[in-house]
Backbone and ligand atoms as CSV (ligand in chain L), in Angstrom:
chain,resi,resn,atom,element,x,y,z
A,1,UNK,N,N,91.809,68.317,97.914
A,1,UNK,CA,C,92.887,67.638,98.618
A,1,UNK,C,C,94.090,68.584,98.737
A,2,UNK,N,N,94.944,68.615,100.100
A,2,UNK,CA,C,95.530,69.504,100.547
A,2,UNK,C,C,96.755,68.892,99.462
A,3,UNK,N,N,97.477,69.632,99.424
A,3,UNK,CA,C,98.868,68.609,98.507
A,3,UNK,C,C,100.192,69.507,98.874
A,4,UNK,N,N,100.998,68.748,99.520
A,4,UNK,CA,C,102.627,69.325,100.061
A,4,UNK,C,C,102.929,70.668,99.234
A,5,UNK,N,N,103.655,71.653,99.865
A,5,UNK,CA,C,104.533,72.467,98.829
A,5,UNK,C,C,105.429,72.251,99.006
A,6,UNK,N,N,106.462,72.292,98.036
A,6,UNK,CA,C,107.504,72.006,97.871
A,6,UNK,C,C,108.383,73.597,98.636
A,7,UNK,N,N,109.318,73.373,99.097
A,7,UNK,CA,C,110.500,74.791,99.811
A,7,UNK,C,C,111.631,74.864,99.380
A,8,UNK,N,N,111.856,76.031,98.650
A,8,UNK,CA,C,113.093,76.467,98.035
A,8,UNK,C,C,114.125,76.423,98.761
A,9,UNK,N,N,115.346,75.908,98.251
A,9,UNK,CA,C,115.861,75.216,96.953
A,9,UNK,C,C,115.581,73.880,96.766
A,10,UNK,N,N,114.898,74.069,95.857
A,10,UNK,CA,C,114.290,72.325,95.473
A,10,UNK,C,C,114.398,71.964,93.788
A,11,UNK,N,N,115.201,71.629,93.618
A,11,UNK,CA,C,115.182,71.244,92.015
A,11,UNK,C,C,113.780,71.567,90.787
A,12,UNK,N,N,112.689,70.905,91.566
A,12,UNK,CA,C,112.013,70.960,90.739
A,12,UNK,C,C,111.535,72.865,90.392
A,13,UNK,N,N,111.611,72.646,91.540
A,13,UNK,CA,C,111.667,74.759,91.321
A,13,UNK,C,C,112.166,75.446,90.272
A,14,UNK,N,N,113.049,75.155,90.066
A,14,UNK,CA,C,113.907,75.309,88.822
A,14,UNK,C,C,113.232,74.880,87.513
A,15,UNK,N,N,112.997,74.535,87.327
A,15,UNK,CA,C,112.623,73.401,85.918
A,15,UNK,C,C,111.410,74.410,85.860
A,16,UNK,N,N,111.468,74.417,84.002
A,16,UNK,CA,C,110.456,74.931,83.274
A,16,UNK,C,C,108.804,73.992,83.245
A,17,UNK,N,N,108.279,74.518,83.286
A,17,UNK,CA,C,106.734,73.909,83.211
A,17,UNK,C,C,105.780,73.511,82.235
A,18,UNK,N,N,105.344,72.353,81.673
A,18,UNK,CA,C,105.264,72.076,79.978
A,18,UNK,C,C,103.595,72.592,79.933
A,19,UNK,N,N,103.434,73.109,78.665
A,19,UNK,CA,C,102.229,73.721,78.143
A,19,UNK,C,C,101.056,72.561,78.967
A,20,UNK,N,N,100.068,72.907,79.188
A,20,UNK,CA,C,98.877,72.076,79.425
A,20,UNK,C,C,98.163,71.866,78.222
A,21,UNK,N,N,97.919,70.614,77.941
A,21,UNK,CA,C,97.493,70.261,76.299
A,21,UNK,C,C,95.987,70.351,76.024
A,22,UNK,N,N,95.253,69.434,77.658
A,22,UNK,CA,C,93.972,69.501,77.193
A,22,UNK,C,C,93.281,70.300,78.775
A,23,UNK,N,N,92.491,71.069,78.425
A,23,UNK,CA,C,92.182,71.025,79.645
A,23,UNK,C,C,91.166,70.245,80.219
A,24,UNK,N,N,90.849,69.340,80.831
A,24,UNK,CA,C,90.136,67.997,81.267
A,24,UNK,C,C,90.369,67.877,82.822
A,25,UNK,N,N,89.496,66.976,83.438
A,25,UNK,CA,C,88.934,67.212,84.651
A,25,UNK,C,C,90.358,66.853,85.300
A,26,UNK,N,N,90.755,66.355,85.068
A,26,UNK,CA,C,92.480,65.981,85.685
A,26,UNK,C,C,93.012,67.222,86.014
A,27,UNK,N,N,93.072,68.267,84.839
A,27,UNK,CA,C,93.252,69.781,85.338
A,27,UNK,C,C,92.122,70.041,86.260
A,28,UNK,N,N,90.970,70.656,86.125
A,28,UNK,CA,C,90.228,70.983,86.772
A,28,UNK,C,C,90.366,70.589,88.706
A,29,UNK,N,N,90.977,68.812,88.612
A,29,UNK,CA,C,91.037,68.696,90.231
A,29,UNK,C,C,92.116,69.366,90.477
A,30,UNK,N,N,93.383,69.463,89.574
A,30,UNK,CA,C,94.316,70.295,90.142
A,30,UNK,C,C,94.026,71.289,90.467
A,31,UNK,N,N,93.092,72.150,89.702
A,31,UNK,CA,C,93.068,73.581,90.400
A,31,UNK,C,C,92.393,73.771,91.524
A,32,UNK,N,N,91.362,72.861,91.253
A,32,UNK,CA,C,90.889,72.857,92.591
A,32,UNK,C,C,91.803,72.599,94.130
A,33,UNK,N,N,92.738,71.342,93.588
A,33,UNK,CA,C,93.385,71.311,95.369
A,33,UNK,C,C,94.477,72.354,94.814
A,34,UNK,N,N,94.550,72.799,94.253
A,34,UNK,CA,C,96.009,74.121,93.886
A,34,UNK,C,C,95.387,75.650,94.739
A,35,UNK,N,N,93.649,76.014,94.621
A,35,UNK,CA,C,93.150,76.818,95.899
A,35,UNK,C,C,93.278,76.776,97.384
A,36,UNK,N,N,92.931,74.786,97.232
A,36,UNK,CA,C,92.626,74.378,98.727
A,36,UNK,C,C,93.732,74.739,98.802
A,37,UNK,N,N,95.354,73.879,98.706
A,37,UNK,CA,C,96.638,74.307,99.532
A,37,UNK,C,C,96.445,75.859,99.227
A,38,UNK,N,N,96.862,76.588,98.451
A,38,UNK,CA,C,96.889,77.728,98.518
A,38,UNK,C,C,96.218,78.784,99.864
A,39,UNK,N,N,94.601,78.464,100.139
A,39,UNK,CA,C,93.512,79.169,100.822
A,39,UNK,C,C,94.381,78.623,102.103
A,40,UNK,N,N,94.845,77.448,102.510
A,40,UNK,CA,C,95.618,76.793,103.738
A,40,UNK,C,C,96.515,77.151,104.097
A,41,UNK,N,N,97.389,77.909,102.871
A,41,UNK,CA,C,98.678,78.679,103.829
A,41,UNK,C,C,98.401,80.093,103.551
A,42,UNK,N,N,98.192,80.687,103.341
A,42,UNK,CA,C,97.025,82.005,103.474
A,42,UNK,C,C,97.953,82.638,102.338
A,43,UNK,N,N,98.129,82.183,101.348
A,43,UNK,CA,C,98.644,82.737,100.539
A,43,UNK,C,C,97.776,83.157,99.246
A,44,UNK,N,N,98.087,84.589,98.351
A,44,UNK,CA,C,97.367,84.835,97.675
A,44,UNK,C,C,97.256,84.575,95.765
A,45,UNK,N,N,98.585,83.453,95.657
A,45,UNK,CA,C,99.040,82.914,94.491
A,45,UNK,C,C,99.510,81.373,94.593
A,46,UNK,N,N,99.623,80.499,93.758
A,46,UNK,CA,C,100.437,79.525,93.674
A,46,UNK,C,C,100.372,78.788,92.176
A,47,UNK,N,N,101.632,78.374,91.804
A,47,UNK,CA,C,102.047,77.809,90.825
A,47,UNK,C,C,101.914,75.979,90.860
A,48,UNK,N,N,101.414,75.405,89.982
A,48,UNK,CA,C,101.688,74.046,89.868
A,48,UNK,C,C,102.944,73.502,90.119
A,49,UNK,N,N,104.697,74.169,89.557
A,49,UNK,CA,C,105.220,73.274,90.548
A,49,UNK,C,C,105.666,73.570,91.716
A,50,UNK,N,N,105.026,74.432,92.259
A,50,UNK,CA,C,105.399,74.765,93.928
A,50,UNK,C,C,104.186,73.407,94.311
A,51,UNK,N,N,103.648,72.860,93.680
A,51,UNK,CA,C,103.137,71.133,94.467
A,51,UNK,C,C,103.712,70.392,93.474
A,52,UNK,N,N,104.864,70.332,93.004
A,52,UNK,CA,C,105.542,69.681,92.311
A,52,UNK,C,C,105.125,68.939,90.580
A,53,UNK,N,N,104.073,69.817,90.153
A,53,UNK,CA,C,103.636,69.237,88.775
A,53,UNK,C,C,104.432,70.289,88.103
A,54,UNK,N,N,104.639,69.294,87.139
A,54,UNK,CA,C,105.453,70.457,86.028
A,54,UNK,C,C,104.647,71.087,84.928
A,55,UNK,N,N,103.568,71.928,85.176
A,55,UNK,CA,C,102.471,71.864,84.316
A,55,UNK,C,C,102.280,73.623,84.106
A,56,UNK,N,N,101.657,74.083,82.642
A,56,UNK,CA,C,101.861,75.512,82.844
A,56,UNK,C,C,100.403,76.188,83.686
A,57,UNK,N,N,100.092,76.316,85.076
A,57,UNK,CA,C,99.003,76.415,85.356
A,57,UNK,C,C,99.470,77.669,86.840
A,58,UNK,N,N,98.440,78.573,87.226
A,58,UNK,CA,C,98.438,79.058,88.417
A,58,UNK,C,C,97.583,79.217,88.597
A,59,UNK,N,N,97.096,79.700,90.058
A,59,UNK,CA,C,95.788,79.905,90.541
A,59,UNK,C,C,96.336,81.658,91.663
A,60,UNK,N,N,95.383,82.362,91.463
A,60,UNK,CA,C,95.276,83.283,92.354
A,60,UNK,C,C,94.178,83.656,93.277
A,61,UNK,N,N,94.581,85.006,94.342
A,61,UNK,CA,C,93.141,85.216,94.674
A,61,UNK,C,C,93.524,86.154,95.776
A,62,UNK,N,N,93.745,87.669,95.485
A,62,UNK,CA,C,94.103,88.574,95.899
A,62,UNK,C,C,93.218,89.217,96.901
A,63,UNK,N,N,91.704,88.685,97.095
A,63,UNK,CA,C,91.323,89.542,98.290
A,63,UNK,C,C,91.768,88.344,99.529
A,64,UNK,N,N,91.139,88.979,100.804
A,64,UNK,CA,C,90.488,90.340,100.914
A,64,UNK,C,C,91.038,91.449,100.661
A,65,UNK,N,N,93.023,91.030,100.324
A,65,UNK,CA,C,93.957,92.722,100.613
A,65,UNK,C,C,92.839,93.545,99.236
A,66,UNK,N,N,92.543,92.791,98.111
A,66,UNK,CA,C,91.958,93.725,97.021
A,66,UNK,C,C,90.665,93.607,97.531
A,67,UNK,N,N,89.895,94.618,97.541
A,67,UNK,CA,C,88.429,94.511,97.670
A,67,UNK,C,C,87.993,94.221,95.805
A,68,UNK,N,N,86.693,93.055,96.108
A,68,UNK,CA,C,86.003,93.063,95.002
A,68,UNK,C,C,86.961,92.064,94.204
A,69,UNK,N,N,88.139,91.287,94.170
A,69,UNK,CA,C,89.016,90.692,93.604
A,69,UNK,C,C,88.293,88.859,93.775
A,70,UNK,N,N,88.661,88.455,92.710
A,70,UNK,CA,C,87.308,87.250,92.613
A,70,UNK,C,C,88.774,85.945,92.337
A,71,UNK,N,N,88.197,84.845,92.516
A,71,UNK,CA,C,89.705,83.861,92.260
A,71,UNK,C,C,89.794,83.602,90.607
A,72,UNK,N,N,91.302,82.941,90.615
A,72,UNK,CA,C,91.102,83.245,88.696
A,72,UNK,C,C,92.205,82.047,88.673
A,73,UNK,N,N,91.804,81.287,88.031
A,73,UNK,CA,C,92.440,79.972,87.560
A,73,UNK,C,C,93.205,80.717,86.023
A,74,UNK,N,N,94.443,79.912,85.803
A,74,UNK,CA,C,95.019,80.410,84.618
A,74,UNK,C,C,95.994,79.478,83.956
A,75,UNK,N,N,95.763,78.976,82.869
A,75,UNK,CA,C,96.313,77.434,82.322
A,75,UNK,C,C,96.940,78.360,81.469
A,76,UNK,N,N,98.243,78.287,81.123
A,76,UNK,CA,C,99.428,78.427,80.128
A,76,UNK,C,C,99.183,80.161,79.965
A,77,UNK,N,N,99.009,80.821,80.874
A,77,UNK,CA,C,99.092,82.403,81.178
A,77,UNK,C,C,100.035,82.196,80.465
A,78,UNK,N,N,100.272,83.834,79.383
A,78,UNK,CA,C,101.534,84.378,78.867
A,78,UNK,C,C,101.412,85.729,79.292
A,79,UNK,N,N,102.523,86.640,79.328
A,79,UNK,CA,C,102.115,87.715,79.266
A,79,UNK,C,C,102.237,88.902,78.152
A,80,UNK,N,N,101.312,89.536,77.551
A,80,UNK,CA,C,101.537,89.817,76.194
A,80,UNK,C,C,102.051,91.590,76.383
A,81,UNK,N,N,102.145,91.796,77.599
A,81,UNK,CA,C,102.197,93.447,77.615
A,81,UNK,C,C,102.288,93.953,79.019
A,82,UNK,N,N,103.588,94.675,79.404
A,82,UNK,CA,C,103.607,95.171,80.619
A,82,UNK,C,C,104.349,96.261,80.539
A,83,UNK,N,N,103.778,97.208,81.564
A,83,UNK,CA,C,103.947,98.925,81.387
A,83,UNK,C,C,104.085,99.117,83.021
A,84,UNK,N,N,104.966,100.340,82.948
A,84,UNK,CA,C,105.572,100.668,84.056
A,84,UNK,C,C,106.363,99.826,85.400
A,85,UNK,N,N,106.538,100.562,86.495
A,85,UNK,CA,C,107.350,99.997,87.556
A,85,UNK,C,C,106.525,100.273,88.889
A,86,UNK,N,N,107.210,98.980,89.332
A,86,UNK,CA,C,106.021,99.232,91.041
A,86,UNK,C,C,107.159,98.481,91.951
A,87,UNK,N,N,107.536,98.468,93.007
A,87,UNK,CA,C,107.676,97.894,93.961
A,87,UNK,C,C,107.319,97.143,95.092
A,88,UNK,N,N,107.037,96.403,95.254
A,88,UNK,CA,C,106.324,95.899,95.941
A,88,UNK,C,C,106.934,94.400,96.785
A,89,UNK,N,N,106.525,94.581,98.334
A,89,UNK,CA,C,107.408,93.305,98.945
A,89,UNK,C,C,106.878,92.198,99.087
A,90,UNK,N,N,107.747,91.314,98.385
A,90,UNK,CA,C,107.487,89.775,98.147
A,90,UNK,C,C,107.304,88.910,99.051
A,91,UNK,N,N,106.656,87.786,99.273
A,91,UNK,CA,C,106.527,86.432,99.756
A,91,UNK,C,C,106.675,85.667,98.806
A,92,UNK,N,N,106.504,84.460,99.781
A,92,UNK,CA,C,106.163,83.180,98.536
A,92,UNK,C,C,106.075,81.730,99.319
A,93,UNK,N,N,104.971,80.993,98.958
A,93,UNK,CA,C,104.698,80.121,99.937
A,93,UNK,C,C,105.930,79.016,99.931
A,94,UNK,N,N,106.830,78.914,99.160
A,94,UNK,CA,C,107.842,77.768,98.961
A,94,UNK,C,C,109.265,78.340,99.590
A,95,UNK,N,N,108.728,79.946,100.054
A,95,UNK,CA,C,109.884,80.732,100.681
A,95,UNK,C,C,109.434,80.844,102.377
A,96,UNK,N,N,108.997,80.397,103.043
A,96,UNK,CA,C,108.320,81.160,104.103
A,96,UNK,C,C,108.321,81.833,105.111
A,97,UNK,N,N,108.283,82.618,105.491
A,97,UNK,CA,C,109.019,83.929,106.542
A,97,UNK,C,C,109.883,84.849,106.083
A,98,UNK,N,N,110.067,84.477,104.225
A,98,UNK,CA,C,110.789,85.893,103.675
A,98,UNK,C,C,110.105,86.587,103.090
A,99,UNK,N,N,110.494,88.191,103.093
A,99,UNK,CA,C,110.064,89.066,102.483
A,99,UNK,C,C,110.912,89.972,102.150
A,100,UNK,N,N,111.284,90.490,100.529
A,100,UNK,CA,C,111.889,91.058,99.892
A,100,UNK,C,C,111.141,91.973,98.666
A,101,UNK,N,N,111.604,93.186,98.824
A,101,UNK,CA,C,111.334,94.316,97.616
A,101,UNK,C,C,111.670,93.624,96.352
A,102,UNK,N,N,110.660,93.591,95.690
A,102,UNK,CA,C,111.005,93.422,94.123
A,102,UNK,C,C,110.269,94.185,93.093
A,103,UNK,N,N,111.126,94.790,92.338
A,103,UNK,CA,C,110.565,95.544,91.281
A,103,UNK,C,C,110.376,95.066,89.986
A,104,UNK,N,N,109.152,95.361,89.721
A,104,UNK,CA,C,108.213,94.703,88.721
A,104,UNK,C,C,107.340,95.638,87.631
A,105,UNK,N,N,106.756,95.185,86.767
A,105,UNK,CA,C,105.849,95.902,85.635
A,105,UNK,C,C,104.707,96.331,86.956
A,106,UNK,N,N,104.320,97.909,86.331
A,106,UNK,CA,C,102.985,98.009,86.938
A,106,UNK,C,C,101.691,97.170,86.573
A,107,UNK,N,N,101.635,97.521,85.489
A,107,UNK,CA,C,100.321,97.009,84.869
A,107,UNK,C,C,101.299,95.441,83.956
A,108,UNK,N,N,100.249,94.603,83.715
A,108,UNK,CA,C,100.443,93.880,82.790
A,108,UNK,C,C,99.091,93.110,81.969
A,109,UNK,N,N,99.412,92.525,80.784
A,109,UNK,CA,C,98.360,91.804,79.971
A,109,UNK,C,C,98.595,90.361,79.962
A,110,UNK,N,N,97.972,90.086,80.275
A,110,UNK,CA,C,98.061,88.484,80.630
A,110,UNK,C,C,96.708,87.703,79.203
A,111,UNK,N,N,97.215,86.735,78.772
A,111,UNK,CA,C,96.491,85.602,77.932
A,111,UNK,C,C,96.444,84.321,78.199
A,112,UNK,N,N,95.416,83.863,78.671
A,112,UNK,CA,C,95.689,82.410,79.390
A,112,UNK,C,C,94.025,81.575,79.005
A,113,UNK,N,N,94.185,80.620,79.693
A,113,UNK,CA,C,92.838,79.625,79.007
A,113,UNK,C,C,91.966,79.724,80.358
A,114,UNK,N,N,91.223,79.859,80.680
A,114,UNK,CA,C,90.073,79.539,81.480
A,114,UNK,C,C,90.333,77.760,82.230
A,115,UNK,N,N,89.371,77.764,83.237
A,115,UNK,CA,C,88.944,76.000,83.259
A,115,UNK,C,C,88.217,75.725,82.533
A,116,UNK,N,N,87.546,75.994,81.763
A,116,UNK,CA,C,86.489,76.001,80.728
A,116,UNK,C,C,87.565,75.326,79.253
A,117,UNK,N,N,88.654,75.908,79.701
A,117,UNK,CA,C,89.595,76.152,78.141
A,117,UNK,C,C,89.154,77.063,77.426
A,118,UNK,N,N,88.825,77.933,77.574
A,118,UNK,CA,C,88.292,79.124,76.821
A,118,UNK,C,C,89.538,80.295,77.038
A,119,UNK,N,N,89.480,80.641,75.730
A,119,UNK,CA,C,91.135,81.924,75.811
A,119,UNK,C,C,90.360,83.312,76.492
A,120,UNK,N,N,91.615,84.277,77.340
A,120,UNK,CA,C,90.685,85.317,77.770
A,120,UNK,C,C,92.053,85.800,78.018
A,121,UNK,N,N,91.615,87.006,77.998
A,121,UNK,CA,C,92.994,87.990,78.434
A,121,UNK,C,C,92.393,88.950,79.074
A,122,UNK,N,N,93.337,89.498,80.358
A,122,UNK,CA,C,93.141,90.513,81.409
A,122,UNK,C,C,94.443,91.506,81.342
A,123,UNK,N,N,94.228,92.886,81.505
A,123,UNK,CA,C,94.669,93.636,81.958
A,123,UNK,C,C,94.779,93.864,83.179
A,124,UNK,N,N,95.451,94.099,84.330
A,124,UNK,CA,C,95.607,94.067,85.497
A,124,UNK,C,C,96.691,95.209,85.880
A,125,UNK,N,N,96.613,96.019,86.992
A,125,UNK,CA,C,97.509,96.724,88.062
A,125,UNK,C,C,97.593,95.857,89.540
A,126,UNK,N,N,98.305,97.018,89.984
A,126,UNK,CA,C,98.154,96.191,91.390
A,126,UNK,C,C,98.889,95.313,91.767
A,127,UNK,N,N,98.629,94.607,93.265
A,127,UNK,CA,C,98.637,93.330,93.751
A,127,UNK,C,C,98.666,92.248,92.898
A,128,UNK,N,N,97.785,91.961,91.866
A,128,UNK,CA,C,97.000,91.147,90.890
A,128,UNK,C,C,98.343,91.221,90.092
A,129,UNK,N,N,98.203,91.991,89.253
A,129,UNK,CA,C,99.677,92.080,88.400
A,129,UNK,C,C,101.200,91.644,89.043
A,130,UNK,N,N,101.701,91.769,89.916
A,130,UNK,CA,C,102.402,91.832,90.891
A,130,UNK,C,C,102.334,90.229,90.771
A,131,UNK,N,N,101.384,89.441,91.879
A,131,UNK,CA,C,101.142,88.219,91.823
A,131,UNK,C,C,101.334,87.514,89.946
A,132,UNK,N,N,100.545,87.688,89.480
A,132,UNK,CA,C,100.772,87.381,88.181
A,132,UNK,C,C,102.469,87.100,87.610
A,133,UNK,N,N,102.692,88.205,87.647
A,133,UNK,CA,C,104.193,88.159,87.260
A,133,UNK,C,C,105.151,87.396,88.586
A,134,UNK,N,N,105.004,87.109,89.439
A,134,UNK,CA,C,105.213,85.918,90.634
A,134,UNK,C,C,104.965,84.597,90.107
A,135,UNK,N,N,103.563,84.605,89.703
A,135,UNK,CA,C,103.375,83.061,89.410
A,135,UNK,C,C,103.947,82.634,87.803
A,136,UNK,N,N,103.765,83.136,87.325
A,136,UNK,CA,C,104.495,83.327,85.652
A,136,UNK,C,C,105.748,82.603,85.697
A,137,UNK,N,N,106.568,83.614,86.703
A,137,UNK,CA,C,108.158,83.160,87.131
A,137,UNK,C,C,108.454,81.751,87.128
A,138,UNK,N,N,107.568,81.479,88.253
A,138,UNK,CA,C,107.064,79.690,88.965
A,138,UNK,C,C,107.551,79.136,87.573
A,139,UNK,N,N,106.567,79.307,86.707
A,139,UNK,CA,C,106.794,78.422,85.723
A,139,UNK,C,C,107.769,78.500,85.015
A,140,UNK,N,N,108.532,79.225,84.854
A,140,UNK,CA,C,110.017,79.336,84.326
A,140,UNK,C,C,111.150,79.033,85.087
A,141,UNK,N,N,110.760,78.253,86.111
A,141,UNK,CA,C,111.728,78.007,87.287
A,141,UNK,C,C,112.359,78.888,87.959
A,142,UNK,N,N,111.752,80.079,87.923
A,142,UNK,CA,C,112.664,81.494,88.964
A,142,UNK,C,C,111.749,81.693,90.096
A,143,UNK,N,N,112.230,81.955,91.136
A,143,UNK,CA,C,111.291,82.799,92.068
A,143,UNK,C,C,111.845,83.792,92.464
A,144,UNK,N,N,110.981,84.571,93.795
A,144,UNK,CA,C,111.303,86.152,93.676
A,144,UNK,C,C,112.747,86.673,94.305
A,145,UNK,N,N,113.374,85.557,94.888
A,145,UNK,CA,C,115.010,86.115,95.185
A,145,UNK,C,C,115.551,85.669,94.379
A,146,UNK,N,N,115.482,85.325,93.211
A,146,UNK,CA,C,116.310,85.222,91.877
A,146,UNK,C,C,116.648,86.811,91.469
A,147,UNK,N,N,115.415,88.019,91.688
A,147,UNK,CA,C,115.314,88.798,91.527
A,147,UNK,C,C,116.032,89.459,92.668
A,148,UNK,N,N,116.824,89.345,93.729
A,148,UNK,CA,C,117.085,90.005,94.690
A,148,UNK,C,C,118.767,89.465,94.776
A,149,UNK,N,N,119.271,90.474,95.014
A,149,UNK,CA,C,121.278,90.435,95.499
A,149,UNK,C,C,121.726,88.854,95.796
A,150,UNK,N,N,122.269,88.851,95.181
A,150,UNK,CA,C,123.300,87.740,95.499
A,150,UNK,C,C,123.508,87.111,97.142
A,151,UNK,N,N,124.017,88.420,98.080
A,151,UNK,CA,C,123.924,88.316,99.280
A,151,UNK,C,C,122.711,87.688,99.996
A,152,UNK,N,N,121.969,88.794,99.209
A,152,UNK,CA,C,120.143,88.446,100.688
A,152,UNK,C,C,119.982,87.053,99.751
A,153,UNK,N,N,120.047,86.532,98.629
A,153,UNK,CA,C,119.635,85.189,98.397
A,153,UNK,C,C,119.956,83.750,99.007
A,154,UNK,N,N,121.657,84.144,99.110
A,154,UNK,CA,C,122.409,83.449,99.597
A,154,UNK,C,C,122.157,82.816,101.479
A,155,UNK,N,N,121.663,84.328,102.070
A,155,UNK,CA,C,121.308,84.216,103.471
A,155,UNK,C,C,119.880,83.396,103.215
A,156,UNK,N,N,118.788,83.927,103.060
A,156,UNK,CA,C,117.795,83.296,102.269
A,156,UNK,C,C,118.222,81.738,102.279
A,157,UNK,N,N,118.701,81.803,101.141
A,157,UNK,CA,C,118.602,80.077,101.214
A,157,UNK,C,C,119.453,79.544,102.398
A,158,UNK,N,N,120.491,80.075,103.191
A,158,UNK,CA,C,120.980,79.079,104.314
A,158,UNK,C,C,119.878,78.935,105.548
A,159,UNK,N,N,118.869,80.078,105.657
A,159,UNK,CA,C,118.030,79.858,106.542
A,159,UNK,C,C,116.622,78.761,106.052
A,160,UNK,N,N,116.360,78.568,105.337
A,160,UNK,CA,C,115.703,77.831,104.365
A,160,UNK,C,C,116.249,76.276,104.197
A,161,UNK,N,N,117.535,75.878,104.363
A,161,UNK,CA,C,118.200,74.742,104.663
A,161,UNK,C,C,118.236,74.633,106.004
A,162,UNK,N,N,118.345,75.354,107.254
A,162,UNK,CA,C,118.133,75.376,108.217
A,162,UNK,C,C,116.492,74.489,108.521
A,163,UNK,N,N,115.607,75.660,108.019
A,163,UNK,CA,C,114.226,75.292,108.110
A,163,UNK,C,C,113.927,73.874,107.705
A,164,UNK,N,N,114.294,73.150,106.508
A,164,UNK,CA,C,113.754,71.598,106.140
A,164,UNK,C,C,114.834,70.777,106.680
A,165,UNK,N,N,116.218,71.330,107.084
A,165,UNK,CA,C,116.525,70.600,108.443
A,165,UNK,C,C,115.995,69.789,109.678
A,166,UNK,N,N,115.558,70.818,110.204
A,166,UNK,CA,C,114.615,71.167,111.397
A,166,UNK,C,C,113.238,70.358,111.345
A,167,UNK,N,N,112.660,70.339,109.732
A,167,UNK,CA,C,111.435,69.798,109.591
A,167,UNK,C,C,111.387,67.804,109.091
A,168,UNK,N,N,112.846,67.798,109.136
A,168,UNK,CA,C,113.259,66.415,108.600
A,168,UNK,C,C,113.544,65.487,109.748
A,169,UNK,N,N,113.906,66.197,111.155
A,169,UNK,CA,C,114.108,65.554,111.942
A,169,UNK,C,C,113.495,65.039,112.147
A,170,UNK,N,N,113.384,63.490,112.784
A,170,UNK,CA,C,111.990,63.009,113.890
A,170,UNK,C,C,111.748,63.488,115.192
A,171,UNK,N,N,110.231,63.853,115.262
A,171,UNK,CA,C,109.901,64.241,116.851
A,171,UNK,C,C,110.264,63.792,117.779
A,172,UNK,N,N,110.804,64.085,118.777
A,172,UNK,CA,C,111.134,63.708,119.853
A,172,UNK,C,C,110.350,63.029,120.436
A,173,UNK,N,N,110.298,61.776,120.741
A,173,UNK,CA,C,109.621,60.871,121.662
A,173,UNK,C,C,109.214,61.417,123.080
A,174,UNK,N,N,107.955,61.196,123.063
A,174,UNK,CA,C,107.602,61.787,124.019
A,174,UNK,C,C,107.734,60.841,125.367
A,175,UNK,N,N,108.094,61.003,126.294
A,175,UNK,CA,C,108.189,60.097,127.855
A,175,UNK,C,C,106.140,59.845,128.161
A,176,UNK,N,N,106.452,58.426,128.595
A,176,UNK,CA,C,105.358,57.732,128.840
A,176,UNK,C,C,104.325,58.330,129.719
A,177,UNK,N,N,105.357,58.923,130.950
A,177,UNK,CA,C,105.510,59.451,132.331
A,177,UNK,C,C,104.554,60.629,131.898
A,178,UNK,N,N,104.837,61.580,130.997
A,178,UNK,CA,C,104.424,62.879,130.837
A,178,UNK,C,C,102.809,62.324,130.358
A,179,UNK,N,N,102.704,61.476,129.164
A,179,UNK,CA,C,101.496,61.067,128.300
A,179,UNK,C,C,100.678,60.716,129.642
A,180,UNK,N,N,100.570,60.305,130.393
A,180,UNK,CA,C,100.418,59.381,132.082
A,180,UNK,C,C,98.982,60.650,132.292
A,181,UNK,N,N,100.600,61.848,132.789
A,181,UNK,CA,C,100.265,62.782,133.724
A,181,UNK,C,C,98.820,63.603,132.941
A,182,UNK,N,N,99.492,63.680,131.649
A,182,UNK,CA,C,98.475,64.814,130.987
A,182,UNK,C,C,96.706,63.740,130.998
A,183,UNK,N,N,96.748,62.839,130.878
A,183,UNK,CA,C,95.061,62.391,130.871
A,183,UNK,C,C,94.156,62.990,132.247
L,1,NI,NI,NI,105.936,81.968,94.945
């Protein structure tokens, strides 16, 4: 099931994300529709509350840009170890049509539970890492222009209030006359 994302600035964005206690099929459907929306806006990460659960969970899935990159569910990810610097320009599906440089760990170690609930830890570079430390954020209530100037955030979010403006309105009624013509 497809499920809304939420678009920054949105309160719940903000707000920290509480440990996942058990993992049980209740999780499991989340992750599942946490791919579907995800695979739907062609994005290659998403956090539980970018669909508004306050839960510690993300889902990724970095190809095709990574060749060979497989999807990876991740319940209460921490990260236990990150080395070096990369740059790399941001999206974010709760941001949409921005993109901003943000500098980040190259590599990092990530510890998180499986859907299984089984503990596993990855080492990662890359895209993967990159994303990782993106969705991590999610759950601490930051996203990636938290990380960026005061200024570009500020523009950022007035175009972004613009946008759920725009999306709040009601459609314009369409004339009878036109509905008529088009059959
Ligand atoms: Ni994001």
């Amino acid at each position: 099931m497809l499920r809304p994302i939420l678009i920054w600035p949105d309160p719940l964005l903000k707000k920290k994300a509480q440990p996942v206690t058990a993992v049980d099929d209740s999780v499991r459907t989340l992750v599942k529709d946490m791919f579907e929306t995800m695979y739907d806006a062609d994005g290659v990460g998403l956090a539980a509350p970018q669909v508004g659960v306050l839960q510690r969970l993300i889902v990724l899935d970095t190809s095709p840009r990574d060749e060979g990159a497989q999807p990876l569910a991740m319940v209460n990810p921490v990260i236990v170890a990150a080395e070096g610097t990369a740059v790399w320009g941001e999206g974010c599906l709760s941001i949409p049509g921005e993109n901003e440089d943000v500098e980040r760990a190259a590599t990092v170690t990530v510890r998180f539970q499986d859907e299984s609930g089984a503990e596993r830890q990855l080492t990662t570079g890359g895209l993967l890492a990159i994303a990782i430390q993106h969705e991590v954020d999610h759950l601490d209530g930051v996203v990636f222009v938290d990380h960026v100037s005061t200024l570009k955030r500020e523009l950022i979010r007035k175009r972004m209030k613009k946008l759920k403006a725009a999306d709040e309105k009601p459609a314009p009624a369409r004339p009878a006359a036109k509905r008529t013509a088009r059959r």
